[in-house]
C-alpha positions as CSV (number, residue, x, y, z in Angstrom):
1,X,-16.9,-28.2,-28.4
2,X,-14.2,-28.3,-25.6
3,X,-13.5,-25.0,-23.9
4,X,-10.8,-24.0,-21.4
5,X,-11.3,-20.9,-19.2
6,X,-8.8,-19.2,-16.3
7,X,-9.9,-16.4,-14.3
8,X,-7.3,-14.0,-12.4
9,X,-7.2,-11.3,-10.0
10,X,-6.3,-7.9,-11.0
11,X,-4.8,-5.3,-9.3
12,X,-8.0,-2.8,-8.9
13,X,-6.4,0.5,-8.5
14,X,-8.5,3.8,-10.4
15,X,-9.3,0.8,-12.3
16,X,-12.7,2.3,-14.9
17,X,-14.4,-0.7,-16.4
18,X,-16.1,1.9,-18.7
19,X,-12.7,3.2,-20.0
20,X,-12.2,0.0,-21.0
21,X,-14.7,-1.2,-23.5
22,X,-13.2,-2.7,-26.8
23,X,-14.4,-2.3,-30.1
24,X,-18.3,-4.0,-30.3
25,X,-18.7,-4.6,-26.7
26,X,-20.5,-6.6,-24.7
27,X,-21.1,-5.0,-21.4
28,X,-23.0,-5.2,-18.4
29,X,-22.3,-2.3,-15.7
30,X,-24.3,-0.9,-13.1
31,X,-22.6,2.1,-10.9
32,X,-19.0,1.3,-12.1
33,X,-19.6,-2.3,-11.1
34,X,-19.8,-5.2,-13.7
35,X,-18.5,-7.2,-16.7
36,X,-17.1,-6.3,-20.0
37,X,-16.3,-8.4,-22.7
38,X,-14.2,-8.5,-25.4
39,X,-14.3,-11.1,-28.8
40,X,-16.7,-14.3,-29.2
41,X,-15.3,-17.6,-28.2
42,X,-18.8,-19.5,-28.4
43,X,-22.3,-18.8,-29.3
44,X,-25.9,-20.2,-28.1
45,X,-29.1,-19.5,-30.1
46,X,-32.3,-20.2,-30.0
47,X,-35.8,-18.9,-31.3
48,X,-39.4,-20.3,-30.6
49,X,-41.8,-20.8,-27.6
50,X,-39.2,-22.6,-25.7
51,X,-35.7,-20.4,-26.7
52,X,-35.1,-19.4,-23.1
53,X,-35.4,-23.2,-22.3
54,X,-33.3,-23.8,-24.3
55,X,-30.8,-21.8,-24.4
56,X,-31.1,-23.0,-20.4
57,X,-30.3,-26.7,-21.2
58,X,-27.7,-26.1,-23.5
59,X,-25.8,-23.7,-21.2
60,X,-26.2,-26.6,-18.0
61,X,-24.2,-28.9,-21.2
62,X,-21.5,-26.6,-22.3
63,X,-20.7,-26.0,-18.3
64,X,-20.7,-29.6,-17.2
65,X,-17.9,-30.1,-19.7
66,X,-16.2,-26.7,-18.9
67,X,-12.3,-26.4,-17.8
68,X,-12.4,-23.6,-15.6
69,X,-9.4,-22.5,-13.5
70,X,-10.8,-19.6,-11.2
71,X,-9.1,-18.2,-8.3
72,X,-11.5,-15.2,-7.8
73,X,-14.8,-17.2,-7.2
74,X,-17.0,-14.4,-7.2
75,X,-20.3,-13.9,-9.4
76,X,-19.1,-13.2,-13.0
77,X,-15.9,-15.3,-12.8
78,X,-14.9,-18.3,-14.2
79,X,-17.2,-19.5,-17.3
80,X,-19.9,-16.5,-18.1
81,X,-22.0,-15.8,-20.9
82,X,-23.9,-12.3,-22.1
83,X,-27.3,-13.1,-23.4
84,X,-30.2,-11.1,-24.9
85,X,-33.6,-12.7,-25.8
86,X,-36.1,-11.9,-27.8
87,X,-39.4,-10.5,-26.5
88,X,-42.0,-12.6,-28.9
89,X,-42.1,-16.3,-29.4
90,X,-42.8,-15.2,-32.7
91,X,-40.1,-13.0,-33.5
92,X,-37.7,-12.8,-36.3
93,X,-34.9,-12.3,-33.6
94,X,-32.5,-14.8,-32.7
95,X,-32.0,-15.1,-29.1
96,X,-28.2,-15.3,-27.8
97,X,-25.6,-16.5,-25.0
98,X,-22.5,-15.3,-26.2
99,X,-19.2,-16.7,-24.4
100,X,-16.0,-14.1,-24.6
101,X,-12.5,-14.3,-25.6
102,X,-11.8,-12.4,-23.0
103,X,-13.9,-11.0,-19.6
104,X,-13.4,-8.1,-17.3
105,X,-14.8,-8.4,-14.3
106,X,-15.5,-5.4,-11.3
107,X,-17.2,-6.2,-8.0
108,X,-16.9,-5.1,-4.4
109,X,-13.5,-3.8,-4.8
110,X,-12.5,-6.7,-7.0
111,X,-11.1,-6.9,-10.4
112,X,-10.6,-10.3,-12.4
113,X,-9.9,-11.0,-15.6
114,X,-10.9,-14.8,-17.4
115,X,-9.7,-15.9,-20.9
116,X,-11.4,-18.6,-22.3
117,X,-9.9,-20.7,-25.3
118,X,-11.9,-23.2,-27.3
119,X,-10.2,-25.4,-30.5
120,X,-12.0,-22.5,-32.8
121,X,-10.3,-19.6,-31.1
122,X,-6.9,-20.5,-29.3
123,X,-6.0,-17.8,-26.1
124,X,-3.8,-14.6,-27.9
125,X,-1.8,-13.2,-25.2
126,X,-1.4,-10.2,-26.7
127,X,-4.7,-9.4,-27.3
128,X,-5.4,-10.0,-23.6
129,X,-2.7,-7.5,-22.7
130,X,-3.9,-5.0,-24.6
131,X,-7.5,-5.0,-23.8
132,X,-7.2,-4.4,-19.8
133,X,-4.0,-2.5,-19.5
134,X,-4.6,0.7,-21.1
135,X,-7.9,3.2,-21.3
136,X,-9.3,2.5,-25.2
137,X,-10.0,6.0,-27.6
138,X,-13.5,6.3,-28.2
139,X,-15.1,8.3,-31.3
140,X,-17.1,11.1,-31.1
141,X,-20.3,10.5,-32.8
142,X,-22.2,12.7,-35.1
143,X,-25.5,13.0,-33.7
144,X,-28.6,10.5,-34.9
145,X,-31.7,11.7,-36.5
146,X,-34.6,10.0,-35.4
147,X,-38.0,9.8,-37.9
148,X,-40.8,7.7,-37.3
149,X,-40.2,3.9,-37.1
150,X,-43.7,1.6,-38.4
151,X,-45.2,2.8,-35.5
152,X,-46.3,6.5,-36.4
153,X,-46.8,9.4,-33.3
154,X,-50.9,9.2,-34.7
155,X,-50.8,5.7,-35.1
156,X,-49.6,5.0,-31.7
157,X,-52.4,7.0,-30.2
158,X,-55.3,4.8,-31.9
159,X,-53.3,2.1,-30.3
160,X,-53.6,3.4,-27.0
161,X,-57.7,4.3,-28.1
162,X,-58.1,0.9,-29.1
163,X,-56.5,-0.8,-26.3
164,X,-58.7,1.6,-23.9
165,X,-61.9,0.1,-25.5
166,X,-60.4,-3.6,-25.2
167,X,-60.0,-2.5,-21.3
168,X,-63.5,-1.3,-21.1
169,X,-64.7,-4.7,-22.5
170,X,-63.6,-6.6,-19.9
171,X,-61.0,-8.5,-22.0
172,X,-57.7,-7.5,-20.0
173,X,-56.4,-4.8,-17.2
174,X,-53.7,-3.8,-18.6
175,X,-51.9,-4.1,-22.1
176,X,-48.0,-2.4,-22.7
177,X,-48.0,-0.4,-25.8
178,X,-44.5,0.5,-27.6
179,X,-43.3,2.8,-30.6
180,X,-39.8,3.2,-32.9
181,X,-38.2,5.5,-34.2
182,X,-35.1,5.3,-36.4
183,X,-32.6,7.1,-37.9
184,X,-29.5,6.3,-40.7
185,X,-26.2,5.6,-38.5
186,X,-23.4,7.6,-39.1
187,X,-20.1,7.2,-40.8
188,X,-17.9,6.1,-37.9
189,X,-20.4,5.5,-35.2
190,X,-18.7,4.2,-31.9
191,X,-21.1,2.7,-29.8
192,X,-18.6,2.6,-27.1
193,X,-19.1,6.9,-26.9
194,X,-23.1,6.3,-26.2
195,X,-22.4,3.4,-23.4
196,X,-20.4,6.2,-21.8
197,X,-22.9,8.9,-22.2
198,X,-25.1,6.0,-20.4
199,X,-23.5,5.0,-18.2
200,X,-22.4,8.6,-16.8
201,X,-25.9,10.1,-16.8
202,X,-27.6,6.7,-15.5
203,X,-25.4,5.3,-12.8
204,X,-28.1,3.5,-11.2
205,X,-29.4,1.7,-14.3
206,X,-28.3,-1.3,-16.0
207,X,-25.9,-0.4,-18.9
208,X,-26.1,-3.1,-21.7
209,X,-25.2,-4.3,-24.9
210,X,-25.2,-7.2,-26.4
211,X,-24.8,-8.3,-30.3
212,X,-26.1,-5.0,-31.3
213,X,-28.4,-4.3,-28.9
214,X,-27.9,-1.5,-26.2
215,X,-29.2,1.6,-23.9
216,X,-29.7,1.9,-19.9
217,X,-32.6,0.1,-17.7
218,X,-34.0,0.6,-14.7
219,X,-36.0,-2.6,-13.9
220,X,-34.2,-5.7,-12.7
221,X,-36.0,-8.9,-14.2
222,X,-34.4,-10.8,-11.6
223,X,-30.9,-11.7,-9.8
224,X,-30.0,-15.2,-8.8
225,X,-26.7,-15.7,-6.1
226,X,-26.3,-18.7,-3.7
227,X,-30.1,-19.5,-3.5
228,X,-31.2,-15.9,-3.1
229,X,-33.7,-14.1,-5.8
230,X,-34.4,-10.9,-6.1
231,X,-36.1,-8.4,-8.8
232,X,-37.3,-4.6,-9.3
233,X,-40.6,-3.7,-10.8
234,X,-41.1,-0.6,-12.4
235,X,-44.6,0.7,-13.3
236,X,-45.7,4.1,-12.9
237,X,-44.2,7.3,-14.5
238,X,-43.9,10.9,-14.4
239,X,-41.5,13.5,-15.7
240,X,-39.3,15.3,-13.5
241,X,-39.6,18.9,-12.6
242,X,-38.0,21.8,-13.6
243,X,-37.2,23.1,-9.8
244,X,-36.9,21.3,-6.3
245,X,-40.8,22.1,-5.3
246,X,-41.9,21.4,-8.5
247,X,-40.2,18.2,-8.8
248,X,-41.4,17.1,-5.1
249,X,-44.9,17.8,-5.9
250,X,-44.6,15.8,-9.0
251,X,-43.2,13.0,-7.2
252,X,-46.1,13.2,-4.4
253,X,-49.0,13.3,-7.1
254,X,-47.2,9.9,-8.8
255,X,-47.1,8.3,-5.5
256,X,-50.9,9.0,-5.3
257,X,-52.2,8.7,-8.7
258,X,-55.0,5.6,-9.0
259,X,-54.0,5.1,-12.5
260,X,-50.0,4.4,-11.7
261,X,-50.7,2.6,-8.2
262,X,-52.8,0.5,-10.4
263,X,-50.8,-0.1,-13.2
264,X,-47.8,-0.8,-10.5
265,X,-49.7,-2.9,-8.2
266,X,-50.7,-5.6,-11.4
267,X,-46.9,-5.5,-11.9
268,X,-45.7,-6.6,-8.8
269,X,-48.6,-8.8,-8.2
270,X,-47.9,-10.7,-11.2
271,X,-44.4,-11.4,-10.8
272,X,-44.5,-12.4,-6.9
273,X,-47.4,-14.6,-8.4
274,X,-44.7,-16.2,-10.8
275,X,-41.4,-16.5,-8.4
276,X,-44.2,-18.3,-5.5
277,X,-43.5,-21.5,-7.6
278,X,-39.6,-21.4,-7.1
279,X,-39.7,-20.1,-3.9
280,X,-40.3,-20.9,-0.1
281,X,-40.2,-17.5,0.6
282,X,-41.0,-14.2,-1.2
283,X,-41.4,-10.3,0.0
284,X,-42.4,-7.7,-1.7
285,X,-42.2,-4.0,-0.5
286,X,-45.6,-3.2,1.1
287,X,-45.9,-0.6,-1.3
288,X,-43.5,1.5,-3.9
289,X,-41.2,3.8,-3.3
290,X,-40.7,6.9,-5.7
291,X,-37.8,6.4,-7.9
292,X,-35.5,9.4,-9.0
293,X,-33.7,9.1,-12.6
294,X,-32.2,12.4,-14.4
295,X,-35.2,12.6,-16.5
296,X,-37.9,10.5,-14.8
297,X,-39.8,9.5,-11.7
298,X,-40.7,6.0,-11.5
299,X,-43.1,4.1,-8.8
300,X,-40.8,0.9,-7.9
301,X,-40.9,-2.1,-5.6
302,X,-38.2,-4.7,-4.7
303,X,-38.8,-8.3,-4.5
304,X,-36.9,-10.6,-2.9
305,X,-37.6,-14.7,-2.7
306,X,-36.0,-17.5,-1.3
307,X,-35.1,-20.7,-3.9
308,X,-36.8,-23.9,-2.6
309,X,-35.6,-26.1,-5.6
310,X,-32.3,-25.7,-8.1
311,X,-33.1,-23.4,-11.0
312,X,-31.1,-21.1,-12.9
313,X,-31.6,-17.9,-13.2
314,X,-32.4,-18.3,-17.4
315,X,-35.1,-20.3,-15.6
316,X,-36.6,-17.9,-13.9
317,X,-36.0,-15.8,-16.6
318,X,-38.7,-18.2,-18.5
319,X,-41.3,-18.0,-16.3
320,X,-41.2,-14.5,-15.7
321,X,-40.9,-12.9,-19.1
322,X,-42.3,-11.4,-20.5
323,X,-44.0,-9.3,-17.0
324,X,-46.8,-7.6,-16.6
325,X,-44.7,-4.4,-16.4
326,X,-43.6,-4.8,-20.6
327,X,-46.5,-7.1,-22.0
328,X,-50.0,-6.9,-19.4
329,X,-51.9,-8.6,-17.9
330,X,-53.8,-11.3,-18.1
331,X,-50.3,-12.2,-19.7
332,X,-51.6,-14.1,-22.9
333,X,-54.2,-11.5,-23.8
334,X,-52.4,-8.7,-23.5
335,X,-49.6,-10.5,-25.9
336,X,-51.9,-11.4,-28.3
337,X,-53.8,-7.6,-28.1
338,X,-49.9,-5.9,-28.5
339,X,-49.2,-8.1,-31.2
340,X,-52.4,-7.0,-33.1
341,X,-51.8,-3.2,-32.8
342,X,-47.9,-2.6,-32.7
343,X,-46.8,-2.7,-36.6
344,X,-43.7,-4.1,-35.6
345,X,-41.7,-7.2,-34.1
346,X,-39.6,-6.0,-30.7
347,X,-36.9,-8.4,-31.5
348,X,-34.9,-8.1,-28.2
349,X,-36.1,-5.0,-27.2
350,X,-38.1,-5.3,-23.7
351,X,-36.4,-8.7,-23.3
352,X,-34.3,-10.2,-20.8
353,X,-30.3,-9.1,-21.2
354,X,-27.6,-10.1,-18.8
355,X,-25.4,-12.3,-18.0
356,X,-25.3,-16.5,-16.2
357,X,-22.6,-18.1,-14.7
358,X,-21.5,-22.3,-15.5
359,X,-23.3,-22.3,-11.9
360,X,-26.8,-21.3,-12.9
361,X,-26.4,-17.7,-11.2
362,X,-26.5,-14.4,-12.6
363,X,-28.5,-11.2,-13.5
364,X,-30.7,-10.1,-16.1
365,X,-32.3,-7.1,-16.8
366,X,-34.8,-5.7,-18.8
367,X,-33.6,-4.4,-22.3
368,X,-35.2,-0.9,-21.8
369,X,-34.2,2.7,-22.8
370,X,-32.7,1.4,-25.7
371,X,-31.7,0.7,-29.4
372,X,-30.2,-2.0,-31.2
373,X,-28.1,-1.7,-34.8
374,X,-29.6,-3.6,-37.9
375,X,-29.4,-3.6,-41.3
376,X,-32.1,-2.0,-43.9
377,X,-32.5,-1.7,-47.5
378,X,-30.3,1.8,-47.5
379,X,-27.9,0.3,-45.3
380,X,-27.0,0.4,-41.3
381,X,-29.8,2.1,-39.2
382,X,-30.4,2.5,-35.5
383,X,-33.8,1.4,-34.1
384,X,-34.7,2.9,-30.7
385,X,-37.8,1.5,-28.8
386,X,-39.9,3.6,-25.8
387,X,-43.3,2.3,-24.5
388,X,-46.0,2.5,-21.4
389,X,-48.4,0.5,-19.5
390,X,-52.0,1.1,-20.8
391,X,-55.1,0.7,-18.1
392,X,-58.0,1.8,-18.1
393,X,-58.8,5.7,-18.0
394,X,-55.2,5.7,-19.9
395,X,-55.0,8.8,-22.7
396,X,-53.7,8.9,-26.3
397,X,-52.0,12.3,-25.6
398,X,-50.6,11.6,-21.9
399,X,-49.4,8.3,-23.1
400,X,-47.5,9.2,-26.0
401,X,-45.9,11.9,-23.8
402,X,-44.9,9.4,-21.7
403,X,-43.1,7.8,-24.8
404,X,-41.3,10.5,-25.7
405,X,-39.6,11.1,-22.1
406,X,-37.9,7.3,-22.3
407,X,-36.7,7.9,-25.7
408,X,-35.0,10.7,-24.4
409,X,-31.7,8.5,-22.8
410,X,-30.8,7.2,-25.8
411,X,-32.2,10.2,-27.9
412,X,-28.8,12.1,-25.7
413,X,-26.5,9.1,-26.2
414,X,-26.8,9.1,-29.6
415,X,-26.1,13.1,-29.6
């Protein structure tokens, strides 16, 4: 399929990207700064083993055969795809690169906007207009009640018991258990009023949604721009507390807690283990700093590398996912142990979601703190996904706590 694309600068001015999300978005914003898009113009899938590879290949052919006029020339203009991929090679999910009608970019004081028209979907002018110059009305949903998903509170705890014992045998480190829960949608639901809510509470945090899939995260699979990598592991939790002392002494005990170091130090290891490859160069923190979210602590650690050979960011995106810090590690045994005792398939959840350029470049993040819409047998229903890192000394109780803190973004979205 032919495709034309022209990107333009805009005039930047109190300019909200987040005032400016159309009806089903696709959106990737971090602190104000990002890309929304509007329409479908093109779409990529893939399943299987090798769908990130694939999707990899047939992006590198769709942009050698691209039209692009761009006169911003910054990462995110010109020819740009969303994507969200599935977490399993098994999965039931279809994984996506999803080209716009329209894009709205916002970075370092700079706005652009890129229309892209293929022989399917001419360029409409007037849609174009009205997208970017005006803030859109959002709904005000009724709130969501969330029930138990096919992973049950008690049922999630034998996981965590039986993954304990698998520890103790010797037969992994550490495994990443999840739960669901899930709960009817309401009449009129506007995602678009929960992507706010988001994105106001979790400015630091990756704001995302994709074909249906959406919520916050706070771990950076990785970053690709002009030869330069970089990622942020997250592995190591604790609740905030309820007054300044309280919350410092929280923050010290997670800093000095064996069983989160742990946890976080098998994160990190694994994925500066993976990058090495790719890399001349690659620098971790020498050890985590404590990260501060409205309703968590986090232990997290930078990474930063240095390409040695051309990849794309999708291909780093293959040989990172999934990381130590959503599956376990060894990586194949703790996959094959999570897909024996969660009752469910992930889909996208815990996957990479982002965004690549026609260059190769781009960002993806972690599809955390979220939810994605999908159909059931009574009709429209909204599945939200929480988990933790399992090591040994790991309890059922503590761990399911744990759970219930990271549902709570999107548990206040959706509210």
């Amino acid at each position: 399929m032919s495709i034309r694309l022209s990107t333009i600068a805009l005039e930047l001015g109190s300019f909200d990207l987040i005032s400016r999300l159309p009806e089903n978005p696709m959106a990737y914003i971090r602190g104000g700064q990002g890309l929304v898009g509007w329409g479908e113009a093109l779409r990529i899938e893939a399943r299987g083993e090798n769908r990130i590879q694939e999707l990899a290949t047939k992006w590198r052919e769709l942009a050698s055969s691209a039209k692009v006029e761009d006169q911003v020339k910054l990462p995110g203009t010109g020819l740009v795809a969303f994507g969200s991929i599935a977490f399993a090679d098994d999965s039931a999910a279809t994984s996506v690169l999803i080209v716009p009608k329209i894009l709205l970019g916002v970075r370092d004081g700079r706005a652009w906007l890129t229309t892209v028209e293929t022989e399917a979907n001419p360029e409409s002018t007037e849609a174009v207009e009205d997208f970017w110059l005006k803030d859109a009305e959002y709904g005000s949903n009724l709130p969501v009640q969330f029930g138990s998903g096919a992973q049950t509170a008690d049922g999630f705890k034998r996981s965590v018991e039986d993954a304990v014992a698998a520890i103790s045998r010797g037969e992994l480190k550490k495994v990443v258990l999840a739960r669901d829960l899930v709960g009817a949608m309401p009449e009129g639901f506007d995602i678009r009023a929960s992507l706010a809510k988001l994105a106001s509470r979790f400015p630091t945090c990756w704001v995302y949604s994709v074909d249906g899939l959406f919520g916050a995260s706070p771990e950076l699979l990785v970053r690709v721009a002009h030869g330069q990598v970089s990622a942020r592991v997250l592995a190591g939790t604790a609740g905030r507390g309820t007054d300044p002392e309280v919350d410092k002494a929280i923050s010290a005990a997670l800093a000095a807690s064996t069983k989160n170091t742990t946890e976080h130090a098998f994160a990190v290891d694994s994925l500066v283990q993976t990058l090495q490859p790719f890399c001349s160069q690659v620098d971790a923190d020498p050890k985590p700093f404590s990260l501060a979210l409205p309703n968590l602590w986090h232990l997290a650690s930078d990474v930063h590398g240095v390409l040695r050979e051309e990849a794309s960011v999708l291909d780093l995106a293959a040989a990172l996912h999934p990381t130590a810090a959503v599956a376990g590690t060894p990586r194949l045994e703790a996959q094959e142990l999570l897909g024996s005792l969660e009752p469910f398939d992930r889909g996208r959840y815990a996957g990479p979601v982002g965004w690549i350029g026609a260059d190769g470049d781009g960002e993806w993040a972690i599809a955390l703190r979220g939810a994605k819409i999908e159909e059931s047998q009574t009709g429209e229903v909204i599945r939200a996904f929480a988990g933790c890192g399992i090591v040994a000394g790991s309890e059922p109780e503590a761990e399911l706590a744990e759970t219930e803190l990271k549902f709570s973004p999107i548990r206040e979205a959706l509210n």
